[in-house]
Each structure stands twice: as C-alpha cells, then as structure tokens.
C-alpha positions, 0 to 999 in steps of 0.5 A: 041842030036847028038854025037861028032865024035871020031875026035872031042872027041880026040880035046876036050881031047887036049884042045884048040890050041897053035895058040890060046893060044897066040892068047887069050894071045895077047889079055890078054896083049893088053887089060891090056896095053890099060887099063893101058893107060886109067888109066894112061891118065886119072890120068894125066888129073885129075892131070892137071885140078885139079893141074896144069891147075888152076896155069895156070890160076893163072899165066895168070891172075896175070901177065897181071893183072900185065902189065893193073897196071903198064899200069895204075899208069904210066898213073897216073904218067904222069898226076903228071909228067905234074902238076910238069912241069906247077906248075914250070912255074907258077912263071916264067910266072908271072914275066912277067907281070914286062915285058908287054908281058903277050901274051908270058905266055898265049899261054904257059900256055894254051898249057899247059892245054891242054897238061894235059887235054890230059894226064887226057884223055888218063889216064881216058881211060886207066884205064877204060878199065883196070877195065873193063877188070878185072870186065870180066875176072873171076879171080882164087879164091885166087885173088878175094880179090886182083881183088876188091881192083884193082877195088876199086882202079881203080874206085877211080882213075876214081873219081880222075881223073873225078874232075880234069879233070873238074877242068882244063876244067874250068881253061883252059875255064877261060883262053880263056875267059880273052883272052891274054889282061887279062891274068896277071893283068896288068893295063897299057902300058909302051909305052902308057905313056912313049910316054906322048902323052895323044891321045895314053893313051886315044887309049889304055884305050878306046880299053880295056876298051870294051876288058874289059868288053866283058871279064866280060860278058864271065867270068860271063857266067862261072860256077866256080868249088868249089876249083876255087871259090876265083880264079874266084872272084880275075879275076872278081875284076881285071877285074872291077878294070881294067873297072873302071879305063879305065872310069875314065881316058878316061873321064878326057882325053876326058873332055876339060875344061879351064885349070888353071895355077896350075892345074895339065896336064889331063894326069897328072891326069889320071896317078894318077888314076893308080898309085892308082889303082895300089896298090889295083891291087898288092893285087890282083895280089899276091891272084892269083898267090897264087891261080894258085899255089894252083891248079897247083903246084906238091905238091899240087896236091900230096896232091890229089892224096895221098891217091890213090897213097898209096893205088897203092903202096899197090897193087903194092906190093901185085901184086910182091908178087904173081909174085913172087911165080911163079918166084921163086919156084922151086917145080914139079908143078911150073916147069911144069907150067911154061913149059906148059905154054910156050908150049901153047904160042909157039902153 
C-alpha cells in the first residue's frame, strides 16, 4: 500500500475545499426544492382527482343533464300545446256541418293531424336520444339515483308517446278513408232539394251512395285502436245509415209508376225518407263529436299525460336542486371548480 505524499497529507488535514462545500450545498438545496416541488405537485394532484375533479364531473354531468330535460319536457309541451289547438277546432269544425261545406273542416283537420303526428315524432326522437345519452354517460355516484328515475321517466314518456302516436295514425287513417264527403255526417245537399228537380236529387243520392259504399270497404279494412272502438262504430253506422237511405230513394226516384191524384210527388216521398233518416243521423252525429272531443280536447289528453307530467315536475325540481349547489356555494373547492372548469372550455 502506498504512502501519500507529504502534499497530499496536509489537504487531507485541510479537509475538503470551499469551492466544493458550495458545490455540495447547491446540491443539498436543489435537491430539497426539487423534493418539495414533487411533494407539492404531487398533493395538488391528489387533491385535484380526489376533490375537485369529481365536482368537475358532477357539474358537467348535471348541467347538460339538465339542458337533454328541458329539451324533453318542452317537446312534451309541444305535443299538449298541439292537442290544445285541434281540441279547440273540434266544435268550430262541427258546426259546419249546418253549412254543407265539410270539405273546409277536413283538409283542416287533417293538416292538423299531421301537425301532431310530426310533434309526436320529433318528441319520440328527441327523448330517445336523451335517455340513450344518459344510459352511455357513466353518471357520478350521487347521481345514480336521479339518473334511474331520468330513465324511469324518459322510458314511460317513450310508452306515452308510442300509444298516442298509434293512436292518431289510425285517426288520421279513419280521415283519408271517409274522404271529404263523409267527413261531418251530413245526409243531404241543400242544393240538391231546394232546386226540386227530382233528376239532381237522384244524381246526387246515386253518386254517394257508390262514395258511400267504397267508404265502408275502406273504413272496414281498418283496425280500430281500443279507445277508438265507439269512434269507429258511429263512422260505420253514419255511413250504412247514409248507403241505405241513397237506396231508398234512388229506388223511389227511379220507380215510374201511375201516379194517383192523392198520392204524394216521388220526390215527396224520397224526402220523407230523409227527414227520418235525419233524427237517427242527430243521435249519431252528437256520439261523434262527443268521441272526437274525448280524443283531442286538451284536458282529456292532460288526464294521459298526468302522471308523467308529475313525475317531470318531480325531476325538474330535484335537477334545480342540484344546479343549485354548484351556483350558490361560496366555499374554496366550489370556486376553484368552477375556475377550472371554465379554463378548460376556454382551452
């Protein structure tokens, strides 16, 4: 083993150099400051992912939960909204049946269907895409409650909507079928009998009584949905009622016989075939209004809608609640939610 030199023993007696006491005291410092750094950084993260980044979550989740309910119940309202405006109509329509111009009210009342078989549509899409949205989006813990009674709720909408939607298909089906000749029950032309010329009755008892009866053949065809039932058998009675009595007095106007001095005019005759026509005709006509009132009036389709329009009311409450909490609380973690949050939408 070899000896220091005498140079080298006096540095060992030195100790080490000032250059390299700072030197190591750099080091010392850099080293605890980066330590402190990591320290710092990684309990901000820790408090991020575990404090504010769930309320980050919570917020998205509940506001465009929020903005896909809204969306959703006005879509409902549009439907109601529409229901409201054809119930109104169904009284002013019938009146014209005083006037002889049913073909007015039809095309009215057929645009209106369609009107709200498009609202139904465009609510049924509407709200499926909403609850598939919320069936995707894994919603925050506290939320899972409310997210299965947004399902529970858009789902009972779908069914709502569904049986609606299929009835008023079949209304607006019933529609095209009558055609406007049949669309008030109506069993005479003002201007057919006031011209008491017996060949323009017969013209017009002969033209619609074969309207008539491909009417019959078409409404037959249909399938009535189970609220439609007493609907669709008053349209059946109208229209037979109608068949039979074009029959009759086509028969008495086109039956030449000897005509006896106090014997009635056949025209006469065919007449009183529709003034007695006319009192079984009222009893029906009054069901179907009573009908169509029953399936379009506002307050009637309320009664439908009842119970999902509370349980909406229900949610919307529960959905401002928790807005709420993230609108109105002015603790640190709230505040620095919502500065995150808006420095990541700006990003």
């Amino acid at each position: 083993m070899s000896q220091p030199s005498y140079r080298e023993y006096l540095d060992i007696l030195k100790g080490p150099s000032t250059q390299k006491k700072v030197f190591k005291s750099i080091f010392l410092t850099i080293f605890i400051a980066l330590f402190l750094v990591v320290g710092t950084v990684s309990s901000l993260f820790f408090y991020y992912k575990k404090n504010i980044e769930p309320q980050i979550i919570a917020s998205d989740f509940i506001q465009s939960t929020s903005v896909g309910f809204i969306s959703t119940k006005q879509s409902l309202n549009d439907v109601l909204d529409t229901f409201q405006v054809a119930g109104e109509k169904v009284s002013v329509i019938d009146k014209l049946q005083n006037s002889q111009n049913s073909e007015d009210g039809y095309f009215v009342d057929l645009q209106d269907k369609q009107k709200l078989l498009e609202k139904i549509r465009v609510a049924k899409e509407n709200i499926e895409f909403q609850k598939g949205q919320l069936q995707k989006t894994k919603s925050p813990t506290e939320f899972n409650s409310l997210t299965q009674d947004l399902v529970n709720y858009y789902s009972q909408s779908e069914i709502l909507l569904s049986q609606t939607q299929k009835n008023h298909e079949y209304f607006k089906n019933m529609l095209l079928a009558l055609g406007p000749d049949f669309y008030l029950p109506i069993l005479s032309s003002d201007a057919a009998w006031n011209s008491q010329d017996p060949q323009k009755v017969l013209a017009y008892y002969e033209d619609k009584r074969t309207k008539a009866q491909d009417a019959l053949t078409s409404v037959a065809k249909l399938s009535p949905q189970p609220d439609f039932t007493d609907y669709y058998q008053d349209e059946i009675a109208y229209l037979e009622l109608f068949a039979n009595l074009s029959g009759d007095i086509t028969s008495i106007l086109k039956t030449r016989q000897e005509q006896k001095p106090d014997e009635a005019q056949p025209l006469e005759k065919a007449y009183q075939k529709l003034i007695n026509a006319q009192s079984k005709n009222s009893v029906i006509a009054s069901r179907l209004l009573s009908e169509k009132q029953r399936l379009l009036l506002l307050n009637e389709n309320l009664d439908k809608f009842a119970a999902v329009r509370f349980q909406g009311n229900s949610l919307e409450s529960r959905i401002k609640e928790e807005n709420a909490k993230f609108q109105n609380d002015s603790s640190l973690i709230p505040t620095l939610v919502k500065f995150i949050h808006s420095r990541i939408k700006t990003t």
